[in-house]
C-alpha positions in Angstrom: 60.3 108.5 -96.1 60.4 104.9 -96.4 59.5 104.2 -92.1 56.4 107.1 -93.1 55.2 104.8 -95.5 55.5 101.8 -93.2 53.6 104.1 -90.4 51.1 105.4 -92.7 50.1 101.3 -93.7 48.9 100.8 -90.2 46.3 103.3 -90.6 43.0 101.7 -89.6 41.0 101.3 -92.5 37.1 101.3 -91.1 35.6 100.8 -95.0 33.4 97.5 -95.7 32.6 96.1 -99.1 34.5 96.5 -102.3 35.0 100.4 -102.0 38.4 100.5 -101.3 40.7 101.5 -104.4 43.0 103.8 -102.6 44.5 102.2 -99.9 44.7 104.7 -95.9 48.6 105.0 -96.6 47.5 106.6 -100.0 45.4 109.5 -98.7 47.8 110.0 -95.4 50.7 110.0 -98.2 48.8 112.6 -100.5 47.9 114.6 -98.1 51.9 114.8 -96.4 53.1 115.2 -100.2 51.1 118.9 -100.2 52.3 119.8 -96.8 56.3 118.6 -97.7 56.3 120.2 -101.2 54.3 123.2 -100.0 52.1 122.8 -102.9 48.6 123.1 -102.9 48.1 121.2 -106.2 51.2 118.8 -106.0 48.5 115.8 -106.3 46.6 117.4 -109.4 49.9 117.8 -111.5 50.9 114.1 -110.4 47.8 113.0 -111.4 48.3 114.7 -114.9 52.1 113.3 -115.4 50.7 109.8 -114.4 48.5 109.9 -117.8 51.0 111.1 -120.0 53.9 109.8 -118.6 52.7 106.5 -116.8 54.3 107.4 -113.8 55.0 110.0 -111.3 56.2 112.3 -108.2 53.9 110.8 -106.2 55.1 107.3 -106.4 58.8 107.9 -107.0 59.5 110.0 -104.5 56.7 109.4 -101.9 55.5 105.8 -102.4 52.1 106.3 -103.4 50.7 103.4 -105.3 47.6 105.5 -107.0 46.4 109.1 -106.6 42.9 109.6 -104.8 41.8 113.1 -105.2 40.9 116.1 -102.5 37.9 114.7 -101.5 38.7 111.4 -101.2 41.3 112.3 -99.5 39.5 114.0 -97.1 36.7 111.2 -96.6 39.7 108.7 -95.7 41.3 110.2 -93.4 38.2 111.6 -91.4 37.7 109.0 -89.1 41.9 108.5 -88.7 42.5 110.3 -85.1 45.9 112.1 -84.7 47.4 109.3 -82.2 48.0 106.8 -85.3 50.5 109.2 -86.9 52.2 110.6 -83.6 55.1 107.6 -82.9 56.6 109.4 -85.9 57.3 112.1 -83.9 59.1 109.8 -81.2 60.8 107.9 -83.5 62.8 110.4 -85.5 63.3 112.1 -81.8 64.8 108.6 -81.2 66.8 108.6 -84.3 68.1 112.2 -83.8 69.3 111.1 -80.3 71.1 108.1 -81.0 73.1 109.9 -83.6 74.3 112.7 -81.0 72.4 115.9 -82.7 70.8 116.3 -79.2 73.6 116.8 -77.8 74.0 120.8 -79.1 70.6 121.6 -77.5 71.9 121.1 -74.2 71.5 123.8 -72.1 71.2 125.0 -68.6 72.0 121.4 -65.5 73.0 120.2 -69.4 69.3 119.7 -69.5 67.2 119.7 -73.0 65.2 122.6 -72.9 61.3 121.8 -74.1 59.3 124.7 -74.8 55.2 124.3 -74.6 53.0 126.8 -76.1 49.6 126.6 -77.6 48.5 128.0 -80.6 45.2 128.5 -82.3 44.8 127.6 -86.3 41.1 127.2 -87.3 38.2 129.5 -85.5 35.1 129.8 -87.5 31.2 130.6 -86.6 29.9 128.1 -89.2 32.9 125.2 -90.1 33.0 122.8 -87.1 33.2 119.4 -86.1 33.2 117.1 -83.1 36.4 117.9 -82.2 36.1 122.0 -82.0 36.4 123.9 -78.9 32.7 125.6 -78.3 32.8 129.5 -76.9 29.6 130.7 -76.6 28.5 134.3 -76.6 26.3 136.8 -75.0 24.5 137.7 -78.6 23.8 133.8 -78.7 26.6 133.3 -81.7 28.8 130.1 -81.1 32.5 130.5 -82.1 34.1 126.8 -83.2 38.2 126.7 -82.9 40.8 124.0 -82.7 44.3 124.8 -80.7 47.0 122.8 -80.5 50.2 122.7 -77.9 53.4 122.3 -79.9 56.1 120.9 -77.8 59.6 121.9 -79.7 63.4 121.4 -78.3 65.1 124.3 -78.5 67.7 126.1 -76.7 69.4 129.0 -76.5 71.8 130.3 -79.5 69.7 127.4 -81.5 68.0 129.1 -84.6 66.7 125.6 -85.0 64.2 123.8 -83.2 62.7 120.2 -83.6 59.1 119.8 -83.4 57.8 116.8 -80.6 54.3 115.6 -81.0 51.8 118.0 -80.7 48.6 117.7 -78.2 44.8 118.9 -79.4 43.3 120.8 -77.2 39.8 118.7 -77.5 36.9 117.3 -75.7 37.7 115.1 -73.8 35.3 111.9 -72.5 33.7 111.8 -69.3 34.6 115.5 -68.9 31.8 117.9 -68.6 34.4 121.0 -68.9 35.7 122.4 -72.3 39.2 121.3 -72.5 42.0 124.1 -71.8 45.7 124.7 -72.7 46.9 123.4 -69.1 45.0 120.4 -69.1 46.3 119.8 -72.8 49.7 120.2 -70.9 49.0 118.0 -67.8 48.2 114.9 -70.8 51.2 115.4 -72.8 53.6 115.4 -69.8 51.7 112.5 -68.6 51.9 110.6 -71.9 55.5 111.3 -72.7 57.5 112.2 -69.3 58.8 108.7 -68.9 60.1 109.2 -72.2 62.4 111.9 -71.4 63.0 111.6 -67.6 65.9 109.5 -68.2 67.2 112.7 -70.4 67.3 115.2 -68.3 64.9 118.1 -69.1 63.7 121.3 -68.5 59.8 122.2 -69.4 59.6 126.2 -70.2 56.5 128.1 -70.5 54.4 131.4 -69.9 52.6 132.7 -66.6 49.7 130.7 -67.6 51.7 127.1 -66.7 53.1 128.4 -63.5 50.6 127.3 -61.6 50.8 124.7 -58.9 48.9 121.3 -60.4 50.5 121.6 -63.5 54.5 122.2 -61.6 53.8 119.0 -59.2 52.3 117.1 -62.5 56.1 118.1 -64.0 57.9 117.4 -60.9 56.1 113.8 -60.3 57.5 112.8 -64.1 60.9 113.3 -62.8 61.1 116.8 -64.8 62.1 120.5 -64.4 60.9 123.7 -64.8 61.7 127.4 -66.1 58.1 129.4 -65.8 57.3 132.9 -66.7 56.0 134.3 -63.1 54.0 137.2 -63.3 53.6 139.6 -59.8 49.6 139.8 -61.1 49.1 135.9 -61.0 51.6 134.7 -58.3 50.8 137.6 -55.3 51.8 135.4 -52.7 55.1 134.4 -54.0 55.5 138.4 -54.8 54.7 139.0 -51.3 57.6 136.7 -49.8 59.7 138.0 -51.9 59.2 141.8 -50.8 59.3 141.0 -47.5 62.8 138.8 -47.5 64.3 142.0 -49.8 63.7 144.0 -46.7 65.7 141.4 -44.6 68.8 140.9 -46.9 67.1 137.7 -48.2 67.1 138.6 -52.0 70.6 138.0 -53.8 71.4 140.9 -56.2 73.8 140.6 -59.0 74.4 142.6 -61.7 76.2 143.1 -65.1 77.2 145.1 -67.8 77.9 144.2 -71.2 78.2 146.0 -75.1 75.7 146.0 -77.1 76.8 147.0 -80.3 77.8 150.7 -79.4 75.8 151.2 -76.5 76.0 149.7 -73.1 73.6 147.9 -71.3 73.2 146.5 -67.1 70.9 143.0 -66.3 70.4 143.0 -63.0 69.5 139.9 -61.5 67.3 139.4 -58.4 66.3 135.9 -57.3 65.8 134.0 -54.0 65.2 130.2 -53.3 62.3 128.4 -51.6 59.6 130.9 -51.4 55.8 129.4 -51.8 54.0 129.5 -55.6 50.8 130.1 -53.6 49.3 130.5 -50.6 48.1 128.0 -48.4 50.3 124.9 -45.9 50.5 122.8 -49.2 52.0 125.9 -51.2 54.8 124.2 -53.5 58.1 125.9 -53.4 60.0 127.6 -55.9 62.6 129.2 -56.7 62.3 132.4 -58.4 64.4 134.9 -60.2 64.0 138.2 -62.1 66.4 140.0 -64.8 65.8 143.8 -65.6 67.9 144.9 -68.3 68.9 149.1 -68.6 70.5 150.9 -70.9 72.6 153.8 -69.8 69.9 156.4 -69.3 67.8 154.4 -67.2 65.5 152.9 -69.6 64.2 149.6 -69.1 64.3 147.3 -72.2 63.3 143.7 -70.8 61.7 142.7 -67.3 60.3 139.8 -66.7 60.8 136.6 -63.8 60.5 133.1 -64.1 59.8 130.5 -61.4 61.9 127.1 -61.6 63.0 123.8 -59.7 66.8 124.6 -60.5 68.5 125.8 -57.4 69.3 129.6 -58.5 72.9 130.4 -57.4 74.8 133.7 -58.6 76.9 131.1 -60.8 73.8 130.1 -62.5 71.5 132.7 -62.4 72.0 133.7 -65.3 72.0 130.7 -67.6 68.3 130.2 -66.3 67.1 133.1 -67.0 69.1 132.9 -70.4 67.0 129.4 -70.9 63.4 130.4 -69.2 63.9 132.8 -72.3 64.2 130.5 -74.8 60.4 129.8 -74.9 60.0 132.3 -77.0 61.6 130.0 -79.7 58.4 127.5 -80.0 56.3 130.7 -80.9 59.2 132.2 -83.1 60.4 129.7 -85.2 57.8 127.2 -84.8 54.5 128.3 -84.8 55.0 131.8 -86.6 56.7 129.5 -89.5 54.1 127.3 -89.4 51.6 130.5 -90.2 53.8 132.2 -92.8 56.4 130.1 -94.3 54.5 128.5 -96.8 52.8 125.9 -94.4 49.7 127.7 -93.8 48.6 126.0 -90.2 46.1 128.1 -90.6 43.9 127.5 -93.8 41.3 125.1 -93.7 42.3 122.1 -96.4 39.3 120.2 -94.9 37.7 120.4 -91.9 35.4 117.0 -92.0 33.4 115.9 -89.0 35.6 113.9 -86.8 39.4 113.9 -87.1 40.1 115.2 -90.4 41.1 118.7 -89.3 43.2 117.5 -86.4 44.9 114.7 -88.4 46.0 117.1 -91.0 47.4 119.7 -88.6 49.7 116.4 -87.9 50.7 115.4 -91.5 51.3 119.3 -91.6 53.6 119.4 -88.5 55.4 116.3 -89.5 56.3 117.9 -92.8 58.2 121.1 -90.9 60.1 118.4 -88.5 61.3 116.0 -91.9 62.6 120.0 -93.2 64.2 120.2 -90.1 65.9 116.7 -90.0 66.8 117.4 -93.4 68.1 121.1 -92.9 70.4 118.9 -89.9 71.5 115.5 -91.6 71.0 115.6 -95.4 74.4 117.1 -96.6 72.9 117.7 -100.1 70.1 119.5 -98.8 72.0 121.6 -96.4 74.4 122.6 -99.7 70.8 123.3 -101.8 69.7 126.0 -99.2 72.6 127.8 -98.4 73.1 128.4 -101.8 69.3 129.6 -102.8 68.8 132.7 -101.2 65.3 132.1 -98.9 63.5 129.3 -97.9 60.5 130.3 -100.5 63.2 130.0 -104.0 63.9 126.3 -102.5 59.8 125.4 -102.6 59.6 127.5 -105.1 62.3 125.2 -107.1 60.5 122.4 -105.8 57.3 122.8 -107.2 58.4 123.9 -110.4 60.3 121.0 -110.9 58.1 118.3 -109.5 55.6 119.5 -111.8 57.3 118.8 -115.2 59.9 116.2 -114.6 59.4 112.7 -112.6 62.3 111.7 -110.6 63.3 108.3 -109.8 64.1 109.4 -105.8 65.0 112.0 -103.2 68.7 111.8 -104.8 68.0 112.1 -108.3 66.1 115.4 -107.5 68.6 117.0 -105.3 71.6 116.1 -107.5 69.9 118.0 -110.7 68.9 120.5 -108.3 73.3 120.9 -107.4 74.0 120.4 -111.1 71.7 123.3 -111.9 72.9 125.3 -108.9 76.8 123.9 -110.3 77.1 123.1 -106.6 79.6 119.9 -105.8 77.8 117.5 -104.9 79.6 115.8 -101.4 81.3 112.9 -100.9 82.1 113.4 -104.9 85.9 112.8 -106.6 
């Protein structure tokens, strides 16, 4: 919390004159305080223990020297654009690194596996700002929406994932074009693929990132790919391949395995070096497919992904296994973002230049400090396992954040064990 506040004081501050009680790191810290507690009126019971008690949540346990309210808030941060929060992101990736938690996500070439995905949270005919993706329709009505590509590591057998800074899909200068989710994806491998070249790493995606400019923009950042690659999109590639299965040139494997009481058969199909597209300067992939069966015949998963990794039957099926993970940024990132007391969703302001966007990142940043907490807080960790859901813990939180000020993060979790009768670690 303490490198946050530090962060959060380098917020440009664009005010003139005398107007400036609350200081940037004030607003950017109330407005992370509601996202972390998952309390929509965290700052208006502060604000009521600072008058009766002289101090309060807000500055004990998230550094806040005074308490503006909503709207001022809202005014502050309006013209603070997402980039001046995002090193957070990078630097607790750092920190998570250099402490060897990476190390568990490591999955197929013991590459990390890096989900993109893009997801919508505001769409409205009347709330916009400059930021807003414009769709216009036939019956002349103008629909306003912001989306948002949320990188995650994850990998297979992982419930956990760890959010990576996210990338606005917004207008973007000197483009006449509305911006789109593969252009979005193009910037952020662009911004941060010399960050985790040296890694080792493995992009994964849907059919809609399969596509040529987007797998050379990958490939020239010294990365790798795992795309879903749909027949419907990729007819060329499909092509090839039907016409080297008449020819012995598509390896077959397949595999039975339990599943609780019934059994079920993947069989694998995949091939190397066939073109993504057509044309002399089609890119080659290499492609494979898993059909899973039970014993009657019935098909319970198809689908094929397109990748950089040489497919071999040894490792066949560790690709597909991790082309499959993707899944996990909509899963457990987004979908938890939507429903698990987050609420990406709702519009806590929408101002006219940055305000919705830079909120989105507080928001985000508040799910990855859960998650590095959920993976290196020991006290934490004991709090949750013992409550039974996520909501009792925020639940907990709220209720006693709002009538009791704590001196730190310590002094809250140890009453929280004491009331729980939970041992607190590292304890005689």
């Amino acid at each position: 919390m303490n490198r946050l506040r530090e962060r959060l004081a380098q917020l440009p501050d664009k005010r003139t004159g005398k107007n400036t009680r609350y200081r940037m790191e004030d607003a950017a810290l109330g407005a992370f305080s509601v996202f972390f507690t998952q309390s929509p009126s965290f700052l208006a019971f502060q604000r009521s223990m600072q008058e009766t008690k002289g101090l309060s949540n807000a500055q004990t346990l998230f550094g806040m020297h005074q308490i503006p309210c909503d709207n001022q808030i809202r005014a502050l941060l309006d013209g603070v654009a997402p980039a001046q929060v995002l090193p957070m992101f990078g630097e607790i990736f750092e920190m998570l690194q250099s402490l060897g938690y990476l190390e568990a996500f490591r999955s197929v070439n013991n590459n990390l596996l890096i989900p993109l995905d893009g997801t919508q949270y505001h769409s409205s005919s009347e709330i916009h700002c400059e930021q807003c993706t414009e769709k216009h329709h036939h019956n002349g009505q103008t629909t306003y929406s912001h989306t948002v590509i949320t990188p995650v590591l994850a990998a297979p057998g992982q419930s956990t994932v760890i959010a990576l800074e996210p990338e606005f899909i917004t207008p973007q200068d000197g483009h006449d074009k509305q911006d789109c989710e593969n252009a979005a994806a193009k910037r952020w491998i662009t911004r941060y693929g010399p960050r985790y070249q040296a890694l080792g790493v493995t992009l994964l995606g849907d059919d809609l990132y399969s596509r040529q400019p987007l797998c050379e923009t990958i490939l020239e950042h010294g990365l790798n790919f795992i795309l879903v690659c749909k027949p419907d999109s990729h007819k060329t590639l499909y092509e090839w391949v039907e016409g080297l299965e008449s020819t012995g040139g598509v390896q077959t494997l397949s595999r039975q395995r339990r599943r609780g009481k019934k059994t079920e058969t993947d069989t694998y199909r995949f091939v190397n070096q066939v073109p993504l597209r057509d044309g002399d300067d089609a890119l080659l992939v290499n492609w494979c497919e898993l059909t899973t069966t039970r014993a009657d015949g019935t098909v319970v998963y198809k689908n094929a992904f397109a990748s950089n990794h040489t497919i071999t039957p040894d490792t066949v099926a560790d690709i597909v296994k991790a082309g499959r993970a993707r899944w996990k940024v909509e899963n457990e990132n987004n979908n938890t973002l939507k429903t698990k007391g987050y609420h990406l969703t709702h519009n806590f302001g929408h101002g006219k230049q940055h305000l919705s966007t830079v909120l989105a990142t507080l928001n985000l940043l508040a799910c990855l400090f859960h998650t590095v907490l959920g993976m290196s807080d020991a006290k934490y960790q004991l709090i949750r396992q013992k409550l039974p859901t996520r909501k009792s813990f925020f639940d907990d939180i709220r209720a006693l954040t709002r009538y009791m000020c704590f001196g730190n993060w310590d002094n809250l979790l140890d009453f929280m064990l004491r009331g729980l009768e939970i041992e607190a670690p590292n304890s005689s």
